[in-house]
DSSP file (Angstrom, degrees, kcal/mol; ACC not computed):
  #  RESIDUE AA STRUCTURE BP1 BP2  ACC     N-H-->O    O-->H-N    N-H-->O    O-->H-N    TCO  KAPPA ALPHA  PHI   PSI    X-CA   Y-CA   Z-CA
    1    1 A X              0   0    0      0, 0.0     0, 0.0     0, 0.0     0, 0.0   0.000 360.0 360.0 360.0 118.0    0.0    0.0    0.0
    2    2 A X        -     0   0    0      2,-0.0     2,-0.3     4,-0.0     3,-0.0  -0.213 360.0-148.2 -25.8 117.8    1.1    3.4   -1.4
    3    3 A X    >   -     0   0    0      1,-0.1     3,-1.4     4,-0.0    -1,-0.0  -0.869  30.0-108.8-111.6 177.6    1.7    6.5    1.5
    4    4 A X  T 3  S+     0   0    0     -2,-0.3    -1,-0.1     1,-0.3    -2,-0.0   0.652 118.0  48.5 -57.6 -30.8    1.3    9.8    1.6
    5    5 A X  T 3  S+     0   0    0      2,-0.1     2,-0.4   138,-0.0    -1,-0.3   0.083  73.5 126.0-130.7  64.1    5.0   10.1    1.7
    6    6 A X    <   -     0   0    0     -3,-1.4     2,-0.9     1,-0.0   137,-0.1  -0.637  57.7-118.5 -89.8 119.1    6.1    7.9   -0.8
    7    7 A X        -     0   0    0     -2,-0.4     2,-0.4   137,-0.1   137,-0.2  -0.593  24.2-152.4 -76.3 128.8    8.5    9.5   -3.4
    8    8 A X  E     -a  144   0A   0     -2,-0.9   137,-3.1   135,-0.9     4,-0.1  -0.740  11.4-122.6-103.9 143.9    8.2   10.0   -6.9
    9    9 A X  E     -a  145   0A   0     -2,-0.4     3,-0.3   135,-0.2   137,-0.2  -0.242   0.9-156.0 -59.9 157.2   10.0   10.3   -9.8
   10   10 A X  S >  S+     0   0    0    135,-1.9     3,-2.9     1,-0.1     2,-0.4   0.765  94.9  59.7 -86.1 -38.1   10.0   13.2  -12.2
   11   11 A X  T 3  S+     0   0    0    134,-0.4    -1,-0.1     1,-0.3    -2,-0.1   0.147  94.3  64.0 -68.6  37.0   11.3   11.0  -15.2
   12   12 A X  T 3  S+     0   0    0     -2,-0.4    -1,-0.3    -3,-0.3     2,-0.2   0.320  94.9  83.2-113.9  10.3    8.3    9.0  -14.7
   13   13 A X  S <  S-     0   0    0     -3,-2.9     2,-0.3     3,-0.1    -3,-0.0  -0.649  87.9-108.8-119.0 157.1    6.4   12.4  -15.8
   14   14 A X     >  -     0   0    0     -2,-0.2     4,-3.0     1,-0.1     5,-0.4  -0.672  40.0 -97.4-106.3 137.6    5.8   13.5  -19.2
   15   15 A X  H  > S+     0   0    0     -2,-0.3     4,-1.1     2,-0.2     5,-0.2   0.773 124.2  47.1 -44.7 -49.3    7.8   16.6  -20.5
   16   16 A X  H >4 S+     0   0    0      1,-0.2     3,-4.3     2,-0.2     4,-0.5   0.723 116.2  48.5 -51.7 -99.5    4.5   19.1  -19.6
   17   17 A X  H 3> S+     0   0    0     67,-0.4     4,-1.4     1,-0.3     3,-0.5   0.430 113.3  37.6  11.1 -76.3    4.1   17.6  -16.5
   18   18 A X  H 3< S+     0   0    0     -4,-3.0    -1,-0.3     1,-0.2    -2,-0.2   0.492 112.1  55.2 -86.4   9.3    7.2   17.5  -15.1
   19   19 A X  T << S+     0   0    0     -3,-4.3     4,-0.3    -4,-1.1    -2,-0.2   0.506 112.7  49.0-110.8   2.5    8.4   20.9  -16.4
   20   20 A X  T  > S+     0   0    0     -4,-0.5     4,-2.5    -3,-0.5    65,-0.2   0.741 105.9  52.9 -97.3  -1.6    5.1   22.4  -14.6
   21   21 A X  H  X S+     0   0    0     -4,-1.4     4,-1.4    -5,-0.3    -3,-0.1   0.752 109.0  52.5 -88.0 -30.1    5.6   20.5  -11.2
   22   22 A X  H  > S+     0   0    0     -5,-0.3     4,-1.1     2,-0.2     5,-0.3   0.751 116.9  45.5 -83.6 -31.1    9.4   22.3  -11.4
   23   23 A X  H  > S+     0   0    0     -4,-0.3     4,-2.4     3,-0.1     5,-0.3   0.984 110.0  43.3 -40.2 -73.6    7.4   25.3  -11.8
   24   24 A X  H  X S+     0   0    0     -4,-2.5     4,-2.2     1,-0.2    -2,-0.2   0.809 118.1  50.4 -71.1 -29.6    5.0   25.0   -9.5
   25   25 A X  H  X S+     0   0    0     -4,-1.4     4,-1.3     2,-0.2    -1,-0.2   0.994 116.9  40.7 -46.1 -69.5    8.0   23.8   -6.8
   26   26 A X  H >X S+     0   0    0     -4,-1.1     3,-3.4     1,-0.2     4,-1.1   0.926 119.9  48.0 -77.5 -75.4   10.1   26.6   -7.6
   27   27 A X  H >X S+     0   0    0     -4,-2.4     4,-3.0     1,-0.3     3,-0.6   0.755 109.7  54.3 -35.8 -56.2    6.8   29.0   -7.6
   28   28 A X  H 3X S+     0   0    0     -4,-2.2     4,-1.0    -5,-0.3    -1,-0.3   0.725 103.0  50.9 -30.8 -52.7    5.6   27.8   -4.6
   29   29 A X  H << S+     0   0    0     -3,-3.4    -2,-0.2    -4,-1.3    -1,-0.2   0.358 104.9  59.9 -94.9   8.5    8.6   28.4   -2.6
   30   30 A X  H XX S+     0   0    0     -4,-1.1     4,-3.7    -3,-0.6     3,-2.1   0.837 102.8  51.5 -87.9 -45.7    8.7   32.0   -3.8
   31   31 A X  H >X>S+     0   0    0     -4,-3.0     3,-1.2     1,-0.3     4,-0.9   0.962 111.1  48.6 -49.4 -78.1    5.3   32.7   -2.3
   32   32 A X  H 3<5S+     0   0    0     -4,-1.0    -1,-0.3     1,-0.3    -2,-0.2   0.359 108.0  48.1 -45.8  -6.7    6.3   31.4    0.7
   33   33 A X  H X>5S+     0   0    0     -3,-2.1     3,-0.9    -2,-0.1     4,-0.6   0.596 117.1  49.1 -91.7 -38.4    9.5   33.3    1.0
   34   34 A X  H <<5S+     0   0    0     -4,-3.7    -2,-0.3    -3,-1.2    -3,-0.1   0.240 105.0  59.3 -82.8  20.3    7.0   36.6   -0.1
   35   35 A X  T 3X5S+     0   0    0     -4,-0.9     4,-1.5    -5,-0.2    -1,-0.2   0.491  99.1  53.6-107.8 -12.5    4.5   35.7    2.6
   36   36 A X  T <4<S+     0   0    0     -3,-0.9     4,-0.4    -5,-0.5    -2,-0.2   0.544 108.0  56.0-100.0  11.5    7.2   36.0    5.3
   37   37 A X  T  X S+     0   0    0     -4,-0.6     4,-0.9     2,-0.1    -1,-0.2   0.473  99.7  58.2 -65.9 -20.0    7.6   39.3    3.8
   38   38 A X  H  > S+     0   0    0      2,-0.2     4,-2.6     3,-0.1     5,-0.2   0.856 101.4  47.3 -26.0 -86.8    4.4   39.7    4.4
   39   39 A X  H  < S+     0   0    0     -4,-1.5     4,-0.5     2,-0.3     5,-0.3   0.786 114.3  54.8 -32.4 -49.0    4.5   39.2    8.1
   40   40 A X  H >> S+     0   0    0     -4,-0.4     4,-2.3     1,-0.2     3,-1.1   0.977 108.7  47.6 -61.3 -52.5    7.7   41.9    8.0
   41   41 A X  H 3X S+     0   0    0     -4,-0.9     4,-3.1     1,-0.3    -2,-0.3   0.937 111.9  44.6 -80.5 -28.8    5.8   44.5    6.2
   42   42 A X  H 3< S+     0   0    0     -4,-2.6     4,-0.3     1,-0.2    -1,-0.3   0.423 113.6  51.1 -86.5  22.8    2.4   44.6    8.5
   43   43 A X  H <> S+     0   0    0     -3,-1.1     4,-2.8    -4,-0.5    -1,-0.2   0.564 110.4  52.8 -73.0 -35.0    4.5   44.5   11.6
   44   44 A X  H  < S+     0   0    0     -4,-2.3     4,-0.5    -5,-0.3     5,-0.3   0.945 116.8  40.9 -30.3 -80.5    6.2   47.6    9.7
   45   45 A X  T  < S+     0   0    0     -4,-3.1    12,-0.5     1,-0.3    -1,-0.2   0.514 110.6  49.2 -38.1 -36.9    3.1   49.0    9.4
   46   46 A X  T >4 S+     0   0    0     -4,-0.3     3,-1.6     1,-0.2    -1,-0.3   0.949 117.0  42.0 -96.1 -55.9    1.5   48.4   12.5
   47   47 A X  T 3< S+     0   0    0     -4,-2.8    -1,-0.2     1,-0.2    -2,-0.2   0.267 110.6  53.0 -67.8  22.4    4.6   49.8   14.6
   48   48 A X  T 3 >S+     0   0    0     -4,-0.5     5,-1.0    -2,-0.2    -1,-0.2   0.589  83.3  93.8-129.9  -7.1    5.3   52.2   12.9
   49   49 A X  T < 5S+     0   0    0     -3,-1.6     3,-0.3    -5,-0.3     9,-0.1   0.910 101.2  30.0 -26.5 -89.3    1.4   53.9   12.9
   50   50 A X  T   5S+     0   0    0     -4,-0.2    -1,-0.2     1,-0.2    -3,-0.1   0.471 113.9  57.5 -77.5 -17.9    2.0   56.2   15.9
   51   51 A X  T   5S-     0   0    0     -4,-0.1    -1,-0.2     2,-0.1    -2,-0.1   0.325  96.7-122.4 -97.7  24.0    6.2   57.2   15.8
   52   52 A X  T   5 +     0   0    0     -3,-0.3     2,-0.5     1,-0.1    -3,-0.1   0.799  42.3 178.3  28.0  41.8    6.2   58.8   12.0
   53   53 A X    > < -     0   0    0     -5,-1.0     3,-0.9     1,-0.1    -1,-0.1  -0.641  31.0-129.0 -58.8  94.4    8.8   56.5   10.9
   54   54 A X  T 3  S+     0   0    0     -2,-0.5     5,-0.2     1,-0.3    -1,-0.1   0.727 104.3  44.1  -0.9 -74.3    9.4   57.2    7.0
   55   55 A X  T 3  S+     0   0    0      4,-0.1    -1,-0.3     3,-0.1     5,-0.2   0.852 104.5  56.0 -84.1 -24.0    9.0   54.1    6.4
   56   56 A X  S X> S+     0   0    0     -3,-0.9     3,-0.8     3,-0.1     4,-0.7   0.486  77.8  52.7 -44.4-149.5    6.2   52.7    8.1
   57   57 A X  H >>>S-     0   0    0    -12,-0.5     4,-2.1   -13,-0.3     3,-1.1   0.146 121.1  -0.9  34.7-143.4    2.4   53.7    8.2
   58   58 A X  H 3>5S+     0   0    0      1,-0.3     4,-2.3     2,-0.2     5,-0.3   0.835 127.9  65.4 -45.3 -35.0    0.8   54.1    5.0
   59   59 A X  H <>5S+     0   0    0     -3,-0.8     4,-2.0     1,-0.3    -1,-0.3   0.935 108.7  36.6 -50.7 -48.5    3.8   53.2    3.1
   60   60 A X  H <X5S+     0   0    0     -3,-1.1     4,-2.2    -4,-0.7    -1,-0.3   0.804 111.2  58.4 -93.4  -4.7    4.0   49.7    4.4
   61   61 A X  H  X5S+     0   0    0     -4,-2.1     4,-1.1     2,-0.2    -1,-0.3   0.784 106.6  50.7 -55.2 -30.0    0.6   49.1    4.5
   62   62 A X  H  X<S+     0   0    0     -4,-2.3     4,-1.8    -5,-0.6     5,-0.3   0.960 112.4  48.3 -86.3 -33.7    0.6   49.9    1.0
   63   63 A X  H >X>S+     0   0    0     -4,-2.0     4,-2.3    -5,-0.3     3,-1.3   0.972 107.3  51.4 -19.0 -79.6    3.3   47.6    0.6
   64   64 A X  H 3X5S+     0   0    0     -4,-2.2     4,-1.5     1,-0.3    -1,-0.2   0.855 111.5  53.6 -36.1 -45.1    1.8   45.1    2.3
   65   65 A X  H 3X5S+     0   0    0     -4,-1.1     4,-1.0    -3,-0.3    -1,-0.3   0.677 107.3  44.0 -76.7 -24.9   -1.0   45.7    0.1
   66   66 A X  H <X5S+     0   0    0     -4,-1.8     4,-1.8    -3,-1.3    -1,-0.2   0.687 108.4  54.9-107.9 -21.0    0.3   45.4   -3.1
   67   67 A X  H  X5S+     0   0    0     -4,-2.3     4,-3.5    -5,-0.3     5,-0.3   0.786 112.5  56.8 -87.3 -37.3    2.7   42.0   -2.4
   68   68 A X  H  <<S+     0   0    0     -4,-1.5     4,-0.3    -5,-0.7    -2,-0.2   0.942 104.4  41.7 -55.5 -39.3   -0.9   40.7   -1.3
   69   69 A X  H >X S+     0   0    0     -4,-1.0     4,-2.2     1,-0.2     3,-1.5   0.908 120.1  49.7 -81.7 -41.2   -2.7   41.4   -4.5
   70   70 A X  H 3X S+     0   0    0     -4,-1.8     4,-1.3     1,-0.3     3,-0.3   0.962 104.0  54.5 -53.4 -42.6    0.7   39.9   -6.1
   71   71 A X  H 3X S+     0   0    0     -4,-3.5     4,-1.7     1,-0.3    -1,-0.3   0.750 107.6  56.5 -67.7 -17.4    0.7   36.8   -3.9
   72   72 A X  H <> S+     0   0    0     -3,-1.5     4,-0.7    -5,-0.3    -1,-0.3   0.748 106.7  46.3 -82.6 -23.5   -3.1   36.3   -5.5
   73   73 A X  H  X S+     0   0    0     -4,-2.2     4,-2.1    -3,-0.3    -2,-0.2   0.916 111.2  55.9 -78.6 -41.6   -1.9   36.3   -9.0
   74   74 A X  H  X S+     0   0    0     -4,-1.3     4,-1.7    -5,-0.3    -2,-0.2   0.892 103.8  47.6 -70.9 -56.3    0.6   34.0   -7.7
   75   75 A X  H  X S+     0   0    0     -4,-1.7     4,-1.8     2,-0.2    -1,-0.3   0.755 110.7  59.7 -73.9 -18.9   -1.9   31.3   -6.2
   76   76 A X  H  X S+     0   0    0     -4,-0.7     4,-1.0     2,-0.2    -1,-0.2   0.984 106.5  39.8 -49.1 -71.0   -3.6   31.7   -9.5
   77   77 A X  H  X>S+     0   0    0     -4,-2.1     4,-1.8     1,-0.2     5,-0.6   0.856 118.6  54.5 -54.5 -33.2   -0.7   30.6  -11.6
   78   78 A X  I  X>S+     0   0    0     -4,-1.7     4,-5.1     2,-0.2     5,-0.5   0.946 103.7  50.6 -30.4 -69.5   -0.2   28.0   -8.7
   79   79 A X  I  X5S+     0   0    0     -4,-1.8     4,-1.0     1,-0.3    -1,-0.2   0.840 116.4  48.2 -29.4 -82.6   -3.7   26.6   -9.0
   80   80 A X  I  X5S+     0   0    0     -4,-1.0     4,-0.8     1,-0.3    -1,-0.3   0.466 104.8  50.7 -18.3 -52.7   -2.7   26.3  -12.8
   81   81 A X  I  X>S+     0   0    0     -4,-1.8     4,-5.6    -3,-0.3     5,-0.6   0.786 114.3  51.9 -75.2 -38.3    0.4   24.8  -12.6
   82   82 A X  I  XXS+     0   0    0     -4,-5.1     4,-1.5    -5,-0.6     5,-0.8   0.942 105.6  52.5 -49.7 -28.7   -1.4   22.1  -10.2
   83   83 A X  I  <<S+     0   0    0     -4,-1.0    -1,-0.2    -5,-0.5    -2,-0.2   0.945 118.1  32.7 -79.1 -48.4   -3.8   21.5  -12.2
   84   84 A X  I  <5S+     0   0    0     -4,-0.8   -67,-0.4     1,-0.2    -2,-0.2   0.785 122.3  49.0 -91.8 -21.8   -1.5   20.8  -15.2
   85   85 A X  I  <5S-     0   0    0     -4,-5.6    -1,-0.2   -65,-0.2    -2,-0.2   0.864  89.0-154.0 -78.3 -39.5    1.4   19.1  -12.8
   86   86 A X  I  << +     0   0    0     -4,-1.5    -3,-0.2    -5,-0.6     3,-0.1   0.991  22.3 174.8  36.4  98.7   -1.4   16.9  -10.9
   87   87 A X      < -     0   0    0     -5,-0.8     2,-0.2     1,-0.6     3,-0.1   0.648  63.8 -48.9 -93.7 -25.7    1.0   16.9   -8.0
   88   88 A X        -     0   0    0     -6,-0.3    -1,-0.6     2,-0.1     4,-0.4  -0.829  51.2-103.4 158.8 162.6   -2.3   14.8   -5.9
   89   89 A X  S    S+     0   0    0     -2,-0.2    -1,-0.1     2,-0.2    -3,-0.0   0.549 125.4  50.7 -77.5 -18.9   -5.9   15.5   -5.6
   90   90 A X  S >> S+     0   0    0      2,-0.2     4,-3.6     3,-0.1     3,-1.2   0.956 109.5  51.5 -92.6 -52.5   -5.2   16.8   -1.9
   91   91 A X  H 3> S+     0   0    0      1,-0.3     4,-1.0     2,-0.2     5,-0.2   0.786 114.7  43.9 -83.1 -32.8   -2.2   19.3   -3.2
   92   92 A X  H 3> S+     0   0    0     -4,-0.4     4,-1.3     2,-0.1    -1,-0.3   0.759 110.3  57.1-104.6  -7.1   -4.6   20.8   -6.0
   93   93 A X  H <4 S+     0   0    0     -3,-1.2    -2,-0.2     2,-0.1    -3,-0.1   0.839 106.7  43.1 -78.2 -37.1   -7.4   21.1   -3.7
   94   94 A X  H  X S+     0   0    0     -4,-3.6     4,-0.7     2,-0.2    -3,-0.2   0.641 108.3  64.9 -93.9  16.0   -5.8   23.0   -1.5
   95   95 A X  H >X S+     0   0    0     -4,-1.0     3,-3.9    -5,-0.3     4,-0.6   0.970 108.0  44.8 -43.3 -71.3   -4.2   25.2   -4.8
   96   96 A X  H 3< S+     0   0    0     -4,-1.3    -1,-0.2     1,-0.3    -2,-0.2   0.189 111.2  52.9 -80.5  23.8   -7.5   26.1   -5.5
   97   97 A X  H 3> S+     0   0    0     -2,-0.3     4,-0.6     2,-0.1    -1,-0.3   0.432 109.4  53.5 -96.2 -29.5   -8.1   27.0   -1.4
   98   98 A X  H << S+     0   0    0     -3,-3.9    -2,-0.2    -4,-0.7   -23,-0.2   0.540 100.2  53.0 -54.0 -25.8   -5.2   29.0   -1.7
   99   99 A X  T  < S+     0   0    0     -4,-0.6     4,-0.4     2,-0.1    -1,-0.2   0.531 110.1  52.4-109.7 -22.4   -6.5   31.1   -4.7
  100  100 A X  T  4>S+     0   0    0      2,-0.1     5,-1.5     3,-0.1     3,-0.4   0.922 115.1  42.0 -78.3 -22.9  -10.0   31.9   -2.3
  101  101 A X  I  <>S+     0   0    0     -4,-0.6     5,-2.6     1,-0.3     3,-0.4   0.900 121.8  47.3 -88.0 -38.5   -7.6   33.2    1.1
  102  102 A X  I   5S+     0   0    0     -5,-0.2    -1,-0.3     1,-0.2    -2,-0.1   0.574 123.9  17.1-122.8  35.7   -6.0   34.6   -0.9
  103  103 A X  I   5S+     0   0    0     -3,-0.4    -1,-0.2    -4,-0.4    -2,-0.2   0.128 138.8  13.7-147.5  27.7   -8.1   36.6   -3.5
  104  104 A X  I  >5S+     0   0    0     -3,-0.4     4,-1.9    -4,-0.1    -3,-0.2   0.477 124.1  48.2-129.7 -61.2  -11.1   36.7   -1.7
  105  105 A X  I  ><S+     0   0    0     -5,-1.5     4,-0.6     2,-0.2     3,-0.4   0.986 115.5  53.4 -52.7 -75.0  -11.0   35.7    2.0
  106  106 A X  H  ><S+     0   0    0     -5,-2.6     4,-2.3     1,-0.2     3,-0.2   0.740 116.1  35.3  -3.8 -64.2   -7.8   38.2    2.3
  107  107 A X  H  > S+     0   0    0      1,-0.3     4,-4.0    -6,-0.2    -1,-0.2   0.962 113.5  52.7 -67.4 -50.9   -9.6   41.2    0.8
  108  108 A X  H  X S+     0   0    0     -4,-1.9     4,-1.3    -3,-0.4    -1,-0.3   0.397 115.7  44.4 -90.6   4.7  -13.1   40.8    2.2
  109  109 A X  H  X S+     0   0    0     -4,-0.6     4,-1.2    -3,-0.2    -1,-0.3   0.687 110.5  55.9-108.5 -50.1  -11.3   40.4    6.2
  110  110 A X  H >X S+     0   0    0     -4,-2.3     3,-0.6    -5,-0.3     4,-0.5   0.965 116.7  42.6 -45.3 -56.5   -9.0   43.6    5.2
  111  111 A X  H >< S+     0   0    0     -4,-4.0     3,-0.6     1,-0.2    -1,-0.2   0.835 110.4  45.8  -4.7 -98.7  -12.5   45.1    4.6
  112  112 A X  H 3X S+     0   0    0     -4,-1.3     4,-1.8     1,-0.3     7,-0.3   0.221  98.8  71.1 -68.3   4.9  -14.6   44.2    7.2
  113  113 A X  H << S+     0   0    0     -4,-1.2    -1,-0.3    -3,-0.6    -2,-0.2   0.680  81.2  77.5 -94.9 -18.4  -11.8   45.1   10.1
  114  114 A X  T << S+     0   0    0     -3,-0.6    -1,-0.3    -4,-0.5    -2,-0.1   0.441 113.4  26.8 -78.3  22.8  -12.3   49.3    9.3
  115  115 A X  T  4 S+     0   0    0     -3,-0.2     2,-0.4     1,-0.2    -2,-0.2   0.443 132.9  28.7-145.5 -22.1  -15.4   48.6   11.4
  116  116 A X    ><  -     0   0    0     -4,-1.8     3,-1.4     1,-0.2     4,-0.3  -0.789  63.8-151.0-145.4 113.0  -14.9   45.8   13.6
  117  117 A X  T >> S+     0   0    0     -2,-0.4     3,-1.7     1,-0.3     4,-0.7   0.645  92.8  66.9 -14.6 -67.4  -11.0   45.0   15.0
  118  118 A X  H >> S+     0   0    0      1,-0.3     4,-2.3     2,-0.2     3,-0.6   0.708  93.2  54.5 -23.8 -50.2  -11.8   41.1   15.3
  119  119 A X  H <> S+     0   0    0     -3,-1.4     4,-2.4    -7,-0.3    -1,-0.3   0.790 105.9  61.6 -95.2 -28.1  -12.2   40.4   11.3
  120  120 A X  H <> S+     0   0    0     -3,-1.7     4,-0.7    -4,-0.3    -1,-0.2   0.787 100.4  46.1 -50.7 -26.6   -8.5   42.2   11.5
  121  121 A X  H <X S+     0   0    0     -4,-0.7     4,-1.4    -3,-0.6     5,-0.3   0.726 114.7  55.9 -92.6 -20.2   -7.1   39.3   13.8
  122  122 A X  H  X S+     0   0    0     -4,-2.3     4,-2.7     1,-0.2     5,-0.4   0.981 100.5  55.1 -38.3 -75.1   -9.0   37.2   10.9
  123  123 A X  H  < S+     0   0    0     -4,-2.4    -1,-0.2     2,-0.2    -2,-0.2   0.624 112.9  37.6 -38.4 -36.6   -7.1   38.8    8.6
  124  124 A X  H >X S+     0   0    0     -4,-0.7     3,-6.6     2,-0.2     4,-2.0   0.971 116.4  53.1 -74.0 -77.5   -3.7   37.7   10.2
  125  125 A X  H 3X S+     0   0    0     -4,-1.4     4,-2.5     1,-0.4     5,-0.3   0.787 106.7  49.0 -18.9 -66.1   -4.8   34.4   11.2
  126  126 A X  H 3X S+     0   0    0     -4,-2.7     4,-0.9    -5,-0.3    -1,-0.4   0.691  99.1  65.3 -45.8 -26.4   -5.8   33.7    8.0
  127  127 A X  H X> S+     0   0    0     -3,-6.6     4,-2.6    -5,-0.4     3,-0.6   0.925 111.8  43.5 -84.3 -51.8   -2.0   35.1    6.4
  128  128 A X  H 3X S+     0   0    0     -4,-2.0     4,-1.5     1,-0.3    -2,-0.2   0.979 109.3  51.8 -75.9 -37.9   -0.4   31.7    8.5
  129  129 A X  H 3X S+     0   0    0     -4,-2.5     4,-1.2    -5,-0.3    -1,-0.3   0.794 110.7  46.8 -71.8 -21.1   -3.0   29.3    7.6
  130  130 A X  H <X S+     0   0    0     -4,-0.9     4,-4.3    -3,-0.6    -1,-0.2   0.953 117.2  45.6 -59.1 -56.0   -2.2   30.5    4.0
  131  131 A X  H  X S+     0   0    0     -4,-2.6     4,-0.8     2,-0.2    -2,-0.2   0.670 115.3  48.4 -49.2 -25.4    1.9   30.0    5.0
  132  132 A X  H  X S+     0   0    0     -4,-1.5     4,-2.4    -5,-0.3    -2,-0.2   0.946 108.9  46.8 -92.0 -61.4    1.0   26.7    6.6
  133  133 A X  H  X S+     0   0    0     -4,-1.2     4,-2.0     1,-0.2     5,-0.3   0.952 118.9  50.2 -45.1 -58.8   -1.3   25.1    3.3
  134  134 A X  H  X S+     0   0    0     -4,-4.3     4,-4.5     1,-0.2     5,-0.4   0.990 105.5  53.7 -51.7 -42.6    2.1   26.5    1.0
  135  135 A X  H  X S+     0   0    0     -4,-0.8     4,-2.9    -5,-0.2    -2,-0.2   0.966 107.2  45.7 -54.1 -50.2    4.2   24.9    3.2
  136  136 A X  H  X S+     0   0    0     -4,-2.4     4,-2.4     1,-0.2     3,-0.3   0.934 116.9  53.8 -55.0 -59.2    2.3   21.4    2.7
  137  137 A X  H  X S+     0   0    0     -4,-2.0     4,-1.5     1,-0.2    -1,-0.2   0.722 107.5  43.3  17.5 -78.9    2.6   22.5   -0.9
  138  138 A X  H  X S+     0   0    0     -4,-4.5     4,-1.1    -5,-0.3    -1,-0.2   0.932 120.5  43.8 -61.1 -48.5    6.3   23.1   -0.9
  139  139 A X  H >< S+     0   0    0     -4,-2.9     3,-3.8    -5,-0.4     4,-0.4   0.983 113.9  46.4 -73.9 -49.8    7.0   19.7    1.0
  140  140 A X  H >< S+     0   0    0     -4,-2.4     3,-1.1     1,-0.4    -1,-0.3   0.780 109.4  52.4 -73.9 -23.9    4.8   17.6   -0.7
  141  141 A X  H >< S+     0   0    0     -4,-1.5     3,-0.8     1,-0.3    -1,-0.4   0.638 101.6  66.5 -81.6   3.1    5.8   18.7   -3.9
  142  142 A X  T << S+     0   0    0     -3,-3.8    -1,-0.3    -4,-1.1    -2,-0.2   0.642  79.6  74.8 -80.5 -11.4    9.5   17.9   -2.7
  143  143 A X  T <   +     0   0    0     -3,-1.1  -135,-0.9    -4,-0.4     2,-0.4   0.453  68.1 100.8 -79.1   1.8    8.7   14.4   -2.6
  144  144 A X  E <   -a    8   0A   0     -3,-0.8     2,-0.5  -137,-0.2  -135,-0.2  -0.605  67.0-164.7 -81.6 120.7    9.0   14.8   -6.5
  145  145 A X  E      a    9   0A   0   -137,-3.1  -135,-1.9    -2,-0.4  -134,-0.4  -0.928 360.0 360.0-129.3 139.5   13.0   13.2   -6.7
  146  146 A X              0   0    0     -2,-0.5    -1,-0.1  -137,-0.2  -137,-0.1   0.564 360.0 360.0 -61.4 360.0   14.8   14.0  -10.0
């Protein structure tokens, strides 16, 4: 009986295949180095509100703001490459779970927190459980051996 952390080959994968699953690795572990960039810039932001630190306040919120909408474009092509890599049925469901946090869920928490504080600790909360689903991502697609 097959497990869940069984390796596989890549020359067993057909030249699309296996050159979107070295995509989707490599793509994968970008997000996830720009989501702990992420973390950097809304602590920026958030300490940096009240002392009128040049770079803080609005600056890194917009920051913040703008590597978010990038990191949603990103879980798109992810999704894609999943789709076309068929890494597992569990690893391209939670593509396309990735592609809601973070071009829906994201937005619609960022939102609702200018009226009630709570849907702001969403909002965070939601940013690790995004970092945690890439990480299963990242690992599981490492099990891919050259």
């Amino acid at each position: 009986m097959a497990t869940s952390t069984q390796t596989h080959s890549l020359s067993d994968l057909s030249g699309v295949r296996r050159g979107a699953l070295i995509a989707y690795r490599w793509l994968v572990l970008a997000f996830l180095l720009a989501g702990c960039a992420q973390v950097f810039l809304a602590g920026l932001g958030v300490f940096s509100l009240d002392n009128g630190d040049a770079a803080g306040g609005g600056s890194a919120f917009d920051a913040h703001r703008a590597l978010g909408f990038t990191l949603a474009g990103a879980a798109i092509v992810i999704l894609i490459l999943a789709l076309i890599a068929r890494p597992g049925v569990l690893a391209m469901s939670l593509a396309g779970v990735l592609v809601v946090q973070t071009s829906l869920l994201q937005s619609l928490l960022d939102g609702l927190a200018d009226d009630t504080a709570v849907y702001g600790g969403l909002h965070a909360l939601d940013g690790f459980l995004i970092l945690g689903i890439a990480g299963f991502l990242y690992a599981s697609a490492r099990r891919w051996r050259s």
